[in-house]
Backbone of each chain as ProteinMPNN parsed JSONL, in Angstrom:
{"seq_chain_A": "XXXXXXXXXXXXXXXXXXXXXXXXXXXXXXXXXXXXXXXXXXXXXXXXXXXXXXXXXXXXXXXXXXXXXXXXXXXXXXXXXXXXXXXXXXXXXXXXXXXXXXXXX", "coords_chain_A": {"N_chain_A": [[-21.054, 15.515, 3.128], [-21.432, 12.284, 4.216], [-20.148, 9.41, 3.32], [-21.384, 5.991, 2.832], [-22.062, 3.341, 2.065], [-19.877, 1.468, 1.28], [-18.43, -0.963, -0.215], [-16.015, -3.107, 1.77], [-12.995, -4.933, 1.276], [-11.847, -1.48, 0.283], [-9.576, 1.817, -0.871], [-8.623, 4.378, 0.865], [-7.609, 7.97, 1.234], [-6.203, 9.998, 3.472], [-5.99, 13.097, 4.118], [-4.831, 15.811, 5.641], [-4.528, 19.089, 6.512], [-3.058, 22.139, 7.0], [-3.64, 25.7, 6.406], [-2.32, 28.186, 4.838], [-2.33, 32.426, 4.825], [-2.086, 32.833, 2.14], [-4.535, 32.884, 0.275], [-5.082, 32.762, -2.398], [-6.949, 31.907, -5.442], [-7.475, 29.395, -4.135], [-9.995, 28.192, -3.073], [-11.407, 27.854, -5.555], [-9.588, 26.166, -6.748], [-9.907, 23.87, -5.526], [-12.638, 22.956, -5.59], [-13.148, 22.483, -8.568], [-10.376, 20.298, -8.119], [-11.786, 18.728, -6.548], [-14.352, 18.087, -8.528], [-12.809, 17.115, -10.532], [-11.487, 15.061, -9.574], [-14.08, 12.786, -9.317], [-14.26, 12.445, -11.347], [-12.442, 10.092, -12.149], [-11.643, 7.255, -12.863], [-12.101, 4.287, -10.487], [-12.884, 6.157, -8.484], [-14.672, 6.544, -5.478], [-15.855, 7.934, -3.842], [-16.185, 11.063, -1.412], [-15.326, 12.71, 1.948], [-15.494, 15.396, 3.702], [-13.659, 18.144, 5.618], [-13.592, 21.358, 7.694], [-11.992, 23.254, 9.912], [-10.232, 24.508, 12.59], [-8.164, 22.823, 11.383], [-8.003, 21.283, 8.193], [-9.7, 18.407, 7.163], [-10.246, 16.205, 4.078], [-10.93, 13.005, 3.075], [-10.475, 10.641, 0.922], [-12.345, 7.904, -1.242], [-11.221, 5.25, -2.909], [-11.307, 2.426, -5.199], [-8.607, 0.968, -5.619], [-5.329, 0.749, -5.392], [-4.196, 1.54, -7.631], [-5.859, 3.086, -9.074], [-5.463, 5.412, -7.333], [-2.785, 6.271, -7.616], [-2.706, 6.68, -10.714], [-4.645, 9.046, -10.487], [-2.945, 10.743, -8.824], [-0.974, 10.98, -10.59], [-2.901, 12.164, -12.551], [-2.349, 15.215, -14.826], [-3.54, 18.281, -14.201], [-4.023, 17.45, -11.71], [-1.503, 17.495, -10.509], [-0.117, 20.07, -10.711], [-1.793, 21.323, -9.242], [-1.155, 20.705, -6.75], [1.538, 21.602, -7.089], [0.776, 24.389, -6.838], [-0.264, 23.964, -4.044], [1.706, 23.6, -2.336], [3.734, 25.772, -2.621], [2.205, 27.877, -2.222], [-0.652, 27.354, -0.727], [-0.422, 25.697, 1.932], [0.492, 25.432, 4.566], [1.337, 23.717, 6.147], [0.573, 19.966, 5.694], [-0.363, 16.658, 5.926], [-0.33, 12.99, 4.194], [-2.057, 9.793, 3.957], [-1.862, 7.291, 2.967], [-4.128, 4.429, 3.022], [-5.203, 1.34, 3.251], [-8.869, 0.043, 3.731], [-10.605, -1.638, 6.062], [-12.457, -2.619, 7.464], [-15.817, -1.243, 8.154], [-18.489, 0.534, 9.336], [-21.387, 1.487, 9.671], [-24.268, 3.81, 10.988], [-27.559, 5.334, 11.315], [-29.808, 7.461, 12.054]], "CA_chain_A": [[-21.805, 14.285, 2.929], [-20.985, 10.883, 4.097], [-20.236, 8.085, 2.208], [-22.371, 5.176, 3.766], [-22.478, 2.562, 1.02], [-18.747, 1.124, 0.422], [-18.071, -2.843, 0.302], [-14.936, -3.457, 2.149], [-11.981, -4.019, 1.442], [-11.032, -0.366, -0.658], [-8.812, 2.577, 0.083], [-8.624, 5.658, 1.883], [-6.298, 8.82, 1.259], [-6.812, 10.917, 4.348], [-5.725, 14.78, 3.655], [-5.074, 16.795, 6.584], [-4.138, 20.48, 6.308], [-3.748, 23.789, 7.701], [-3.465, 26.362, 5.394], [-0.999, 29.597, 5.173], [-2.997, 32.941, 4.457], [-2.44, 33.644, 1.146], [-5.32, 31.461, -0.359], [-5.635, 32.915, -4.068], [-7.566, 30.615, -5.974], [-7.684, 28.022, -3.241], [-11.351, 28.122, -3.069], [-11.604, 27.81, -6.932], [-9.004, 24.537, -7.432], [-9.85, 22.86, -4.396], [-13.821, 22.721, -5.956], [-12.072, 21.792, -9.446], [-10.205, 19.317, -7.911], [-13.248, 17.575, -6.404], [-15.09, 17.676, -9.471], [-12.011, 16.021, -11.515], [-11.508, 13.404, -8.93], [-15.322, 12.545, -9.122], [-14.599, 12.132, -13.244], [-11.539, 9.423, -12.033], [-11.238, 5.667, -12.288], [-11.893, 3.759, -9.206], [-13.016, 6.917, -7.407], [-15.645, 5.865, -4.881], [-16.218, 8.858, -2.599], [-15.365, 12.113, -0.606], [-15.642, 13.656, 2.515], [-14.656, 16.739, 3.628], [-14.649, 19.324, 6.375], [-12.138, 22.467, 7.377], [-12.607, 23.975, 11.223], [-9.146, 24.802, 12.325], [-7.571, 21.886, 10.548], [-8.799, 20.5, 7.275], [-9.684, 16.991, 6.904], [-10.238, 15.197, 3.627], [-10.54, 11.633, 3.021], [-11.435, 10.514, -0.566], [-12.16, 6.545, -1.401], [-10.725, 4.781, -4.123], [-10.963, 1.444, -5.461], [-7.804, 0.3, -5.204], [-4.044, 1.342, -5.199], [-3.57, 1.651, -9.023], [-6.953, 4.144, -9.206], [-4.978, 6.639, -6.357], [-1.624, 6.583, -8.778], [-3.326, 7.308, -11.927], [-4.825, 10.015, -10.14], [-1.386, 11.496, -8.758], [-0.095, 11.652, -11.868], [-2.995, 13.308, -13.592], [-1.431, 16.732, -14.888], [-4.34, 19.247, -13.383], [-4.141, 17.433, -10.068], [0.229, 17.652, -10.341], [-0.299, 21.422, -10.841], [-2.862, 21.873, -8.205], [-0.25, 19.9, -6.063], [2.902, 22.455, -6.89], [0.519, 25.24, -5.776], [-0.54, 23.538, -2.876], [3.363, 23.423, -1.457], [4.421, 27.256, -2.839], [1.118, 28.668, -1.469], [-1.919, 27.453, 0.053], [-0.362, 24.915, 2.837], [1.672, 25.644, 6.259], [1.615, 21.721, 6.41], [-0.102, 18.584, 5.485], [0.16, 14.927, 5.863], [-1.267, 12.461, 3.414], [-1.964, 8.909, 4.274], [-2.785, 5.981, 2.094], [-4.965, 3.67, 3.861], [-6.53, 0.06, 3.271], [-9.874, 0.006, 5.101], [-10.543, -3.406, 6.025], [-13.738, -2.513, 7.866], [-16.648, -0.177, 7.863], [-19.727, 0.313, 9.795], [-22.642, 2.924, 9.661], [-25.556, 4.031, 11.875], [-28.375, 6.255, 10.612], [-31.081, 7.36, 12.608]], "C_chain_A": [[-21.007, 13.093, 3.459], [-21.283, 9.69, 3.659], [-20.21, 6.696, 3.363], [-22.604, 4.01, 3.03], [-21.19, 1.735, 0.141], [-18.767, -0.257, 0.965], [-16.536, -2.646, 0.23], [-14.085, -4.786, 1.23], [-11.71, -2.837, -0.161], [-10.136, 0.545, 0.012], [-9.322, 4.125, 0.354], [-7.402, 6.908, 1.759], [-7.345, 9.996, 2.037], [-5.745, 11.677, 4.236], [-5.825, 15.289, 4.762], [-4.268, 17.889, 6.711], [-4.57, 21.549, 6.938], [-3.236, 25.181, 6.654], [-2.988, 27.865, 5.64], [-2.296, 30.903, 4.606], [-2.994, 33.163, 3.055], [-3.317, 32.311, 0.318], [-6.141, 32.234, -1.997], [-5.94, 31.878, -4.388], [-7.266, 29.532, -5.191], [-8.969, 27.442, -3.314], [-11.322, 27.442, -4.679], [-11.256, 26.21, -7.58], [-9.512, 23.712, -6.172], [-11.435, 22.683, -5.039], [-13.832, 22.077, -7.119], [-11.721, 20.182, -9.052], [-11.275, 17.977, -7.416], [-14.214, 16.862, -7.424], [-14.171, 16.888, -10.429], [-12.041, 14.939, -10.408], [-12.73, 12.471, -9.117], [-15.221, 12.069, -10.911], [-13.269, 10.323, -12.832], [-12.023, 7.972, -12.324], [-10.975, 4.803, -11.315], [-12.163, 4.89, -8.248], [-14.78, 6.364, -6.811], [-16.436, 6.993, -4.198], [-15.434, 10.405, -2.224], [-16.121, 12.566, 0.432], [-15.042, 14.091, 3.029], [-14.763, 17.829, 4.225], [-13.394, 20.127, 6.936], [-12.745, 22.855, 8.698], [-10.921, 24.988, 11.331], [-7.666, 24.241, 11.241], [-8.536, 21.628, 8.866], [-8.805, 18.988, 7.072], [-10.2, 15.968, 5.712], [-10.241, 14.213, 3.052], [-11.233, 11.535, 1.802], [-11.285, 9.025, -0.873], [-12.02, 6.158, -2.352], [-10.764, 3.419, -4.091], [-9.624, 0.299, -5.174], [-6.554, 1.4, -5.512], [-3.702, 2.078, -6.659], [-4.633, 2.877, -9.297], [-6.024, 5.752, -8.185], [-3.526, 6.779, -7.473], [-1.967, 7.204, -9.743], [-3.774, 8.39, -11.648], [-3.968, 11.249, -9.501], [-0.933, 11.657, -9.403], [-1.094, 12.796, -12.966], [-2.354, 14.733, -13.816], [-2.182, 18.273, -14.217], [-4.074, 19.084, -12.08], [-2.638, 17.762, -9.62], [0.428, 19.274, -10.282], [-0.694, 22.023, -10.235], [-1.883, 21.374, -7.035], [0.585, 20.892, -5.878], [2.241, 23.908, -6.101], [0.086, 25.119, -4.62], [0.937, 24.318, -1.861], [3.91, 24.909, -1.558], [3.332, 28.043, -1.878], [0.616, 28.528, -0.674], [-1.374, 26.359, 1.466], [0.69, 25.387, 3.175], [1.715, 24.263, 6.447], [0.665, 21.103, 6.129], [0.522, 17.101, 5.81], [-1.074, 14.458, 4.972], [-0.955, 11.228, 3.509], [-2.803, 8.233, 3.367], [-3.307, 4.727, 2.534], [-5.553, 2.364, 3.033], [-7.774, -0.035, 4.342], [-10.437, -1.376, 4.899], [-11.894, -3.198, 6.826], [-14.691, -1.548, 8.365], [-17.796, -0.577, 8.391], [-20.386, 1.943, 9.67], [-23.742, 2.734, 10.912], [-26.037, 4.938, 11.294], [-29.825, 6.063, 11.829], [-32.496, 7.162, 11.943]], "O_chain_A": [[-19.847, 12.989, 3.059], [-22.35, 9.079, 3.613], [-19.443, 6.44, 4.291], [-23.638, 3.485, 3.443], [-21.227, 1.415, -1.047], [-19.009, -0.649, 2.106], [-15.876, -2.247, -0.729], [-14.78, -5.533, 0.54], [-11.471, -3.229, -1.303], [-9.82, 0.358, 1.187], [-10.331, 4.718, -0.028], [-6.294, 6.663, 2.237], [-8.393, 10.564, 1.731], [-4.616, 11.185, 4.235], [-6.988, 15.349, 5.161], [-3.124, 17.621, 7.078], [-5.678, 21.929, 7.318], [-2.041, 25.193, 6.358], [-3.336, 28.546, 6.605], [-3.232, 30.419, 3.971], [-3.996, 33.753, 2.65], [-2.91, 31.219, -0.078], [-7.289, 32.194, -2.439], [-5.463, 30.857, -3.892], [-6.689, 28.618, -5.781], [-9.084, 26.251, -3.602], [-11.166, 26.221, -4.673], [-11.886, 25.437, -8.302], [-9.182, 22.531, -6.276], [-11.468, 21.464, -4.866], [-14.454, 21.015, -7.084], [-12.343, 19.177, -9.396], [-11.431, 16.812, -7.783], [-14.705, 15.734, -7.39], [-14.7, 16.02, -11.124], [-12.747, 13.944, -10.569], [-12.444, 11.274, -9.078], [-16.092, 11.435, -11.507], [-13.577, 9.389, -13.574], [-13.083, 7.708, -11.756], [-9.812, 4.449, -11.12], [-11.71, 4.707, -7.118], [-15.726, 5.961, -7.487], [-17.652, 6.878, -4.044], [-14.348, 10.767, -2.678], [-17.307, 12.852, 0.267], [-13.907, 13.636, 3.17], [-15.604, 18.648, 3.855], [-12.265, 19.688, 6.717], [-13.975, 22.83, 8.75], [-10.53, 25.834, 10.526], [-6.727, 24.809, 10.682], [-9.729, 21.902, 8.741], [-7.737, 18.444, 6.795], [-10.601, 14.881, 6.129], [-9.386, 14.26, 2.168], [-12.291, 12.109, 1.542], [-10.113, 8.651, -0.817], [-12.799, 6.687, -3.145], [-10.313, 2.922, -3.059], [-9.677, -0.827, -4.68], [-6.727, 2.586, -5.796], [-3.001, 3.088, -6.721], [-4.065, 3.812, -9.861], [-6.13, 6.925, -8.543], [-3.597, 7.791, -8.171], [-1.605, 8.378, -9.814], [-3.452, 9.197, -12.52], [-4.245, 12.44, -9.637], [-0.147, 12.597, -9.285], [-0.703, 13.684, -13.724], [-1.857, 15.303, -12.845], [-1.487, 19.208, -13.821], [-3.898, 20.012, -11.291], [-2.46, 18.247, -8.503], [1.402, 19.601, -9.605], [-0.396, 23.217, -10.209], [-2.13, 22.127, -6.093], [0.665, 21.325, -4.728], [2.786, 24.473, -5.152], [-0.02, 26.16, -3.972], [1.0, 25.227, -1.034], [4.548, 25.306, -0.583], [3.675, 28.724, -0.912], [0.879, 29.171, 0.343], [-2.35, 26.275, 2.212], [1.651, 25.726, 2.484], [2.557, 23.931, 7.281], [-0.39, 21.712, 6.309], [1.684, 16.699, 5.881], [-2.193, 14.958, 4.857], [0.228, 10.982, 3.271], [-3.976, 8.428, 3.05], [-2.545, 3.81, 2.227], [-6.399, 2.565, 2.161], [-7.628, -0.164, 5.558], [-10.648, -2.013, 3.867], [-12.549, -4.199, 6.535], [-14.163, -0.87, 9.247], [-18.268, -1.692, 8.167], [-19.916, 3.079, 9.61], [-23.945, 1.721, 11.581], [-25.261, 5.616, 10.62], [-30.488, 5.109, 12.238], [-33.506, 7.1, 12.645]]}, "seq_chain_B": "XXXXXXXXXXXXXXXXXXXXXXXXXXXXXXXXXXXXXXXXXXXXXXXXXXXXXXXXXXXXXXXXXXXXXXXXXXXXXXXXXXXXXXXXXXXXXXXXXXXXXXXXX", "coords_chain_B": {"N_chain_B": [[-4.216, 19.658, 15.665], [-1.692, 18.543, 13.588], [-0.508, 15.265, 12.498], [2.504, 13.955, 12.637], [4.582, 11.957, 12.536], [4.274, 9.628, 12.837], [5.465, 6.233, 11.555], [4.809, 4.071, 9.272], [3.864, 0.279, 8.85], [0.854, 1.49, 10.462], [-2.559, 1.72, 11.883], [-5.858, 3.394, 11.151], [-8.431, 4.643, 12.644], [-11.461, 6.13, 10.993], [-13.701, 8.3, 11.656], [-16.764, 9.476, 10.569], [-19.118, 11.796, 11.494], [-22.696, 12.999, 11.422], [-24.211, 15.665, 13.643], [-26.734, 15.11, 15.882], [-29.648, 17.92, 17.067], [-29.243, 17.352, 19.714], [-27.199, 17.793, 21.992], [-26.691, 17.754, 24.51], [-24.674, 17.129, 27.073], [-22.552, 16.319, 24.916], [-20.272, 17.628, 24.191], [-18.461, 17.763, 26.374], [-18.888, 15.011, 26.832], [-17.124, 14.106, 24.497], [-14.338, 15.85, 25.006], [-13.568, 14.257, 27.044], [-13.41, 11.557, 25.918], [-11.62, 11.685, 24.207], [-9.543, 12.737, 25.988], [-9.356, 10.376, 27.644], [-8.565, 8.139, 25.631], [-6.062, 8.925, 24.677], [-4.874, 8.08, 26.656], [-4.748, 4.876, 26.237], [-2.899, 1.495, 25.347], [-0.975, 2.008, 22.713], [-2.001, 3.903, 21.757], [-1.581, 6.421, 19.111], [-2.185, 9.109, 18.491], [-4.195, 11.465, 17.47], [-6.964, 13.279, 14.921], [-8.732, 15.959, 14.394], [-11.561, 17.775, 13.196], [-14.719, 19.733, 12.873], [-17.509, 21.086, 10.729], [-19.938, 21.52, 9.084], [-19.694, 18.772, 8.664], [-18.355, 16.171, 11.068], [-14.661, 14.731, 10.917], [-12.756, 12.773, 12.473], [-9.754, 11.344, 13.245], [-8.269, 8.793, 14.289], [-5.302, 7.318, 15.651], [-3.732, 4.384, 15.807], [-1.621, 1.561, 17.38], [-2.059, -0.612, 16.079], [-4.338, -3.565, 15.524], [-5.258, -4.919, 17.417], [-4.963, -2.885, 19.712], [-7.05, -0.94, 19.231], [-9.593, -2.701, 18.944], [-8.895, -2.983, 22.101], [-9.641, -0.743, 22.978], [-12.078, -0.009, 21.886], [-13.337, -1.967, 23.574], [-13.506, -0.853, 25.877], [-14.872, 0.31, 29.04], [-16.254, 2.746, 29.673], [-15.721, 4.278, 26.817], [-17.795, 2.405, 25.822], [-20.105, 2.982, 27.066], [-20.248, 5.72, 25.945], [-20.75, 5.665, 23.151], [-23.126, 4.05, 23.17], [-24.876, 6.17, 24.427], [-24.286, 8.472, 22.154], [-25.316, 6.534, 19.83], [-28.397, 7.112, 20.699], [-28.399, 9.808, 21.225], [-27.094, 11.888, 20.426], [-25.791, 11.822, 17.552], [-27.084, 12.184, 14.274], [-26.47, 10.643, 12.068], [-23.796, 8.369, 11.298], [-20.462, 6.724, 10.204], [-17.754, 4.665, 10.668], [-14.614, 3.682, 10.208], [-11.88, 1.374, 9.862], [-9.044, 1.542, 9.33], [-5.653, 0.138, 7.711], [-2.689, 2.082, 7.766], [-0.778, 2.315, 5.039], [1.124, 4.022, 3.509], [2.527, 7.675, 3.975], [3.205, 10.482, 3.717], [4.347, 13.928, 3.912], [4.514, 17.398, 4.322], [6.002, 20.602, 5.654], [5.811, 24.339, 5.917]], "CA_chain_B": [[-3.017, 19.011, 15.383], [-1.45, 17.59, 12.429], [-0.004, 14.368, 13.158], [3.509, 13.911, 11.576], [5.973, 11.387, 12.77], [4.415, 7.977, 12.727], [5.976, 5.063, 10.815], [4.343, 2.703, 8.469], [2.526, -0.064, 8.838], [-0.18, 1.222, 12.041], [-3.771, 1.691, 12.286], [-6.328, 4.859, 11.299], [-10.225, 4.918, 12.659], [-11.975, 6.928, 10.415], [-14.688, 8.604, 12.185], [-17.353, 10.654, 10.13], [-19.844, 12.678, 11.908], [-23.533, 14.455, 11.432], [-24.735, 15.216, 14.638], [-28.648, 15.949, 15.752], [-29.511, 18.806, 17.503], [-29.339, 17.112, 21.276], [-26.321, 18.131, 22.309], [-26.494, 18.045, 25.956], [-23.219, 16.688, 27.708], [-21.674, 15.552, 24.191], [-19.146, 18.308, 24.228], [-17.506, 17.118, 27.801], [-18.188, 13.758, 26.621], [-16.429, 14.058, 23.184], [-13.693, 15.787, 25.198], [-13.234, 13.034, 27.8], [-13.204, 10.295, 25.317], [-10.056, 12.087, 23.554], [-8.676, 12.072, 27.309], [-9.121, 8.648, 27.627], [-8.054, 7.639, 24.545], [-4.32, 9.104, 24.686], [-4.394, 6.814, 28.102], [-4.924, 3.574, 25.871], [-1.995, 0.949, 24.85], [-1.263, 1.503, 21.252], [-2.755, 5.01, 20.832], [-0.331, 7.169, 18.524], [-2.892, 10.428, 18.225], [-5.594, 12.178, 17.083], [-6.823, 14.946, 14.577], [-9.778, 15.795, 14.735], [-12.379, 19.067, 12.499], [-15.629, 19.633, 12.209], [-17.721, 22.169, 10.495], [-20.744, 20.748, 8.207], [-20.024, 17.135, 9.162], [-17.165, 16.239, 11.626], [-14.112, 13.751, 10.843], [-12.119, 12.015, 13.574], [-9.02, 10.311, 12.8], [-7.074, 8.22, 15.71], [-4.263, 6.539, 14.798], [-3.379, 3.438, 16.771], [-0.407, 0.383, 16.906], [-2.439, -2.29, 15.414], [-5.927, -4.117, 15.668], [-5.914, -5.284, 18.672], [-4.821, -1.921, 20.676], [-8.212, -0.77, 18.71], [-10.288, -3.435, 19.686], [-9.003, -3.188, 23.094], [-10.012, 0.984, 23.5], [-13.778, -0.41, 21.815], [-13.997, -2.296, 24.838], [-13.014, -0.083, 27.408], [-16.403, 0.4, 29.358], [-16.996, 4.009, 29.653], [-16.268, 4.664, 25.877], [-18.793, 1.606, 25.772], [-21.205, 3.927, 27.205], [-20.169, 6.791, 25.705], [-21.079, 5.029, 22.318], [-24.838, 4.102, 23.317], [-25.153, 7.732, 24.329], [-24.098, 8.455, 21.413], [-26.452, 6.597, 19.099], [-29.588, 7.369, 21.641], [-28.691, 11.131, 21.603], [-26.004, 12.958, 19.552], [-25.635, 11.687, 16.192], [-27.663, 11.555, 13.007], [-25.353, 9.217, 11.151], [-21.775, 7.828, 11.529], [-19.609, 5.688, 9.34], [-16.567, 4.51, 11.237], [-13.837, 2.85, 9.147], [-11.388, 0.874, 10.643], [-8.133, 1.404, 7.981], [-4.108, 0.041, 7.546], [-2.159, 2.734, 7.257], [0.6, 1.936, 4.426], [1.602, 5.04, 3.435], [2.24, 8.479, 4.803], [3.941, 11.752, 3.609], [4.279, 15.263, 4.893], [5.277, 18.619, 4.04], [5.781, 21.367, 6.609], [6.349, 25.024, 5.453]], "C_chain_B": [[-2.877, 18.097, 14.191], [-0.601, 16.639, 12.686], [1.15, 13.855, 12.459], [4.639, 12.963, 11.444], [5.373, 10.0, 13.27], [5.056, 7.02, 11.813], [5.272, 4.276, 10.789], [4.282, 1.472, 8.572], [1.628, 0.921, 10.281], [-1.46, 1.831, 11.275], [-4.532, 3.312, 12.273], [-7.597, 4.33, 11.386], [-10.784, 6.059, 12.341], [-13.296, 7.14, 10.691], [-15.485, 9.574, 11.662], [-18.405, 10.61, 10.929], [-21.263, 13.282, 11.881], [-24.309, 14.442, 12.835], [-26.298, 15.837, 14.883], [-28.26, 17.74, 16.561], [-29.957, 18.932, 19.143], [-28.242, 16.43, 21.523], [-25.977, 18.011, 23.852], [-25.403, 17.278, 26.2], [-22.656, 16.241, 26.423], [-20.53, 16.25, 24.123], [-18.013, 17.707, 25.36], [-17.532, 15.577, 27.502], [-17.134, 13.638, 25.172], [-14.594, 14.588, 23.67], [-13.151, 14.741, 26.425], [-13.074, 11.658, 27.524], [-11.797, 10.89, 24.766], [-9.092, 12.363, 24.687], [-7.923, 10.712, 27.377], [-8.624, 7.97, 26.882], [-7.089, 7.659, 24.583], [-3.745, 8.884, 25.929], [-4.014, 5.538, 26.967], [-3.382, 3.259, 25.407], [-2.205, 1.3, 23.372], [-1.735, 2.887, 21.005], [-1.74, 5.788, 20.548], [-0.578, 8.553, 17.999], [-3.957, 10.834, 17.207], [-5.768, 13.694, 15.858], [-8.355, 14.771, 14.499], [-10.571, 17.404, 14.036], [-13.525, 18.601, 12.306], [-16.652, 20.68, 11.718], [-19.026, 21.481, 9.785], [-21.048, 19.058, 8.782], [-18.283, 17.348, 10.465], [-16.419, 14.918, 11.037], [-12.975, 13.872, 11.983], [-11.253, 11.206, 13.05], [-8.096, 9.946, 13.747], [-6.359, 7.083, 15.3], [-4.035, 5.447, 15.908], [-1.731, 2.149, 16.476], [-0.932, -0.192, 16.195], [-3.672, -2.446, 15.981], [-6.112, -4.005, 16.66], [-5.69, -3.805, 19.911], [-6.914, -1.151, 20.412], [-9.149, -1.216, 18.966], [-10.606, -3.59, 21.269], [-9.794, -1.824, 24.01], [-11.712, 0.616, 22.799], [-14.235, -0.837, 22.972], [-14.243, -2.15, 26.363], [-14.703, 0.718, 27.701], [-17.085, 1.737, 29.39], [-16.184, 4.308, 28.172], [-17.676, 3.616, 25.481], [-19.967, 2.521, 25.723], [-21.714, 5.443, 26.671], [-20.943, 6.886, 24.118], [-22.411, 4.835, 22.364], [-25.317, 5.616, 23.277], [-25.385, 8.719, 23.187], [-25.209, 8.384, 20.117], [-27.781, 6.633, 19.752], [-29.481, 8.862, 21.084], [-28.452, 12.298, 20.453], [-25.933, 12.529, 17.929], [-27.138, 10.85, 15.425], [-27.487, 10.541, 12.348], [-24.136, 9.398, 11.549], [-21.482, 6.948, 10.773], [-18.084, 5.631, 10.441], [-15.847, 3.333, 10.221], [-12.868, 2.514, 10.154], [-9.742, 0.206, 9.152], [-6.478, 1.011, 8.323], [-3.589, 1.158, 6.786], [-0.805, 2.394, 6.526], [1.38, 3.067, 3.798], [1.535, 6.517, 3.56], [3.628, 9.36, 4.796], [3.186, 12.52, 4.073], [5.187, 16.0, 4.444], [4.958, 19.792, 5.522], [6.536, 22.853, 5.929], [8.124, 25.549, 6.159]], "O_chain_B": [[-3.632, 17.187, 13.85], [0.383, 17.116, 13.253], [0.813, 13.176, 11.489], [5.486, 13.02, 10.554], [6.012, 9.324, 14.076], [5.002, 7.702, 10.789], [4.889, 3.64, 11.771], [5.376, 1.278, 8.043], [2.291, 0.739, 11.303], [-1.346, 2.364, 10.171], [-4.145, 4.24, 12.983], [-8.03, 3.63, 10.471], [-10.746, 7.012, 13.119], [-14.14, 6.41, 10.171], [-15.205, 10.7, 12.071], [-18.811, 9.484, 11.219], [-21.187, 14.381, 12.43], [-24.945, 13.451, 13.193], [-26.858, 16.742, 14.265], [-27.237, 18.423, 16.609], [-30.57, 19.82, 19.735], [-28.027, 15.22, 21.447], [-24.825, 18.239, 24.22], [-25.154, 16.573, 25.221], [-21.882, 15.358, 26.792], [-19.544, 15.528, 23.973], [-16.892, 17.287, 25.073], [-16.565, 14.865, 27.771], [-16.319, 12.716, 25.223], [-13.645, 14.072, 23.08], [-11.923, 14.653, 26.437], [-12.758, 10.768, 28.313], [-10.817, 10.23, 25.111], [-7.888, 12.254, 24.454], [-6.8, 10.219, 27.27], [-8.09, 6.969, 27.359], [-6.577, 6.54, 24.554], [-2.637, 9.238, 26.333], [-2.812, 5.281, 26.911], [-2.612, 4.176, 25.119], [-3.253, 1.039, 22.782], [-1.904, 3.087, 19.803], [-0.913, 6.013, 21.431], [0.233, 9.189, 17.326], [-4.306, 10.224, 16.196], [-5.089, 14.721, 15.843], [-9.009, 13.729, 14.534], [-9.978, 18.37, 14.516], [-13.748, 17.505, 11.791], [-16.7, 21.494, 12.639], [-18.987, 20.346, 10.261], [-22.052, 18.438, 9.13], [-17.492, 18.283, 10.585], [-17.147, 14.002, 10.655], [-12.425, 14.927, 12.296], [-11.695, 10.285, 12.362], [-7.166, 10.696, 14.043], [-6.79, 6.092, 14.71], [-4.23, 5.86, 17.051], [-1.04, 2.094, 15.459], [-0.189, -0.497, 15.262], [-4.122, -1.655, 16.81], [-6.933, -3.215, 17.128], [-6.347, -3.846, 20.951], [-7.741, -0.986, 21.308], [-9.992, -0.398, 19.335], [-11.645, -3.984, 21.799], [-10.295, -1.814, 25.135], [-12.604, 1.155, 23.455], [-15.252, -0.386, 23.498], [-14.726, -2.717, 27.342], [-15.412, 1.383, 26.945], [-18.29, 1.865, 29.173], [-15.526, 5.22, 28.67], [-18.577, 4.142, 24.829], [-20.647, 2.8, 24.736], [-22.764, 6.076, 26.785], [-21.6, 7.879, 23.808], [-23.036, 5.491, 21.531], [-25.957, 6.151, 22.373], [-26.293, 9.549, 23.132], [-25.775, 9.313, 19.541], [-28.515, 5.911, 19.078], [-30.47, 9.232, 20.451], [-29.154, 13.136, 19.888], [-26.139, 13.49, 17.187], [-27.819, 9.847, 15.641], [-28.295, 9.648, 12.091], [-23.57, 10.379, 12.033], [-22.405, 6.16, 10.567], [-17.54, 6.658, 10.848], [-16.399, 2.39, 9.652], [-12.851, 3.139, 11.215], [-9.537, -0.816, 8.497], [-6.011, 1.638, 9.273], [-3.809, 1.353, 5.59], [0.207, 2.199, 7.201], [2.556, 2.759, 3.604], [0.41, 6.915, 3.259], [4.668, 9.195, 5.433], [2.039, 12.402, 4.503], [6.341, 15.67, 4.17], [3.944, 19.778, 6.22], [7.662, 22.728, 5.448], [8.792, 26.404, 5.577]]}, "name": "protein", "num_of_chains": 2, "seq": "XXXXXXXXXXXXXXXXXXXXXXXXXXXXXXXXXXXXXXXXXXXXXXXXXXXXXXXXXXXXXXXXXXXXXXXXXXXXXXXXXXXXXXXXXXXXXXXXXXXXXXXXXXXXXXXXXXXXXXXXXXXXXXXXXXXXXXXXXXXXXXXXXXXXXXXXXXXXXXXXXXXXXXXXXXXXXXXXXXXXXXXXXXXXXXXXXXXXXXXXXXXXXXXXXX"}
């Protein structure tokens, strides 16, 4: 889905990953995790798509809404197995988006 | 590609994706704009998945390198084409990147 409906300025944590084979419960917390972020404070959005890379980006209110959410203890947990297991690499970028446009046919 | 070795402050265009189902030349154009692009002043790379929806993320120096690859005439055109042909919807974000970790196994 894309999120089509945000008043500038909020933020942006873009997620990009490639993932190692052994993906026990990857499927499972990574659906989890979506649905707790979606319960968060200041969460605005997600989208989200996996080809060879994975890409993604989830919108947040502001800076103090993405903290609170790094520290919850499900997502810190889902985090340590991220790094032992399910990821051959990531980068994670914390973004201000200062401007936003749409088109829709 | 996962993009791993920029330094803090620069520039991410957040490009989401659904496209129709008139496709004709967007493949050769989609790869000839990501040509062109890693010509431009200021461009610092690309990642790029799509599966369901697509996301596009090109990292740049700063505004104006950004502004200056908008106005470069054949993505100009590539852009009309674009919303005439290939895409359903798009959201393009236009974000400050301030922070930016990475793990690699």
């Amino acid at each position: 889905m894309i999120i089509a409906d945000l008043k500038t300025p909020y933020y942006a944590v873009i997620f990009t990953t490639l993932l190692t084979n052994n993906l026990a419960d990857y499927e499972k917390t990574a659906i989890r995790m979506e649905e707790l972020a979606k319960l968060q404070d200041g969460y605005l959005g997600i989208e989200s798509t996996r080809n060879k890379i994975g890409i993604t980006v989830s919108y947040w209110k502001d800076l103090a809404s993405i903290t609170k959410w790094k520290n919850n203890i499900e997502h810190t947990e889902a985090r340590v197995k991220g790094r032992n297991k399910w990821y051959q690499q990531y980068q994670l970028r914390i973004c201000k988006v200062e401007r936003d446009y749409g088109f829709k046919r």
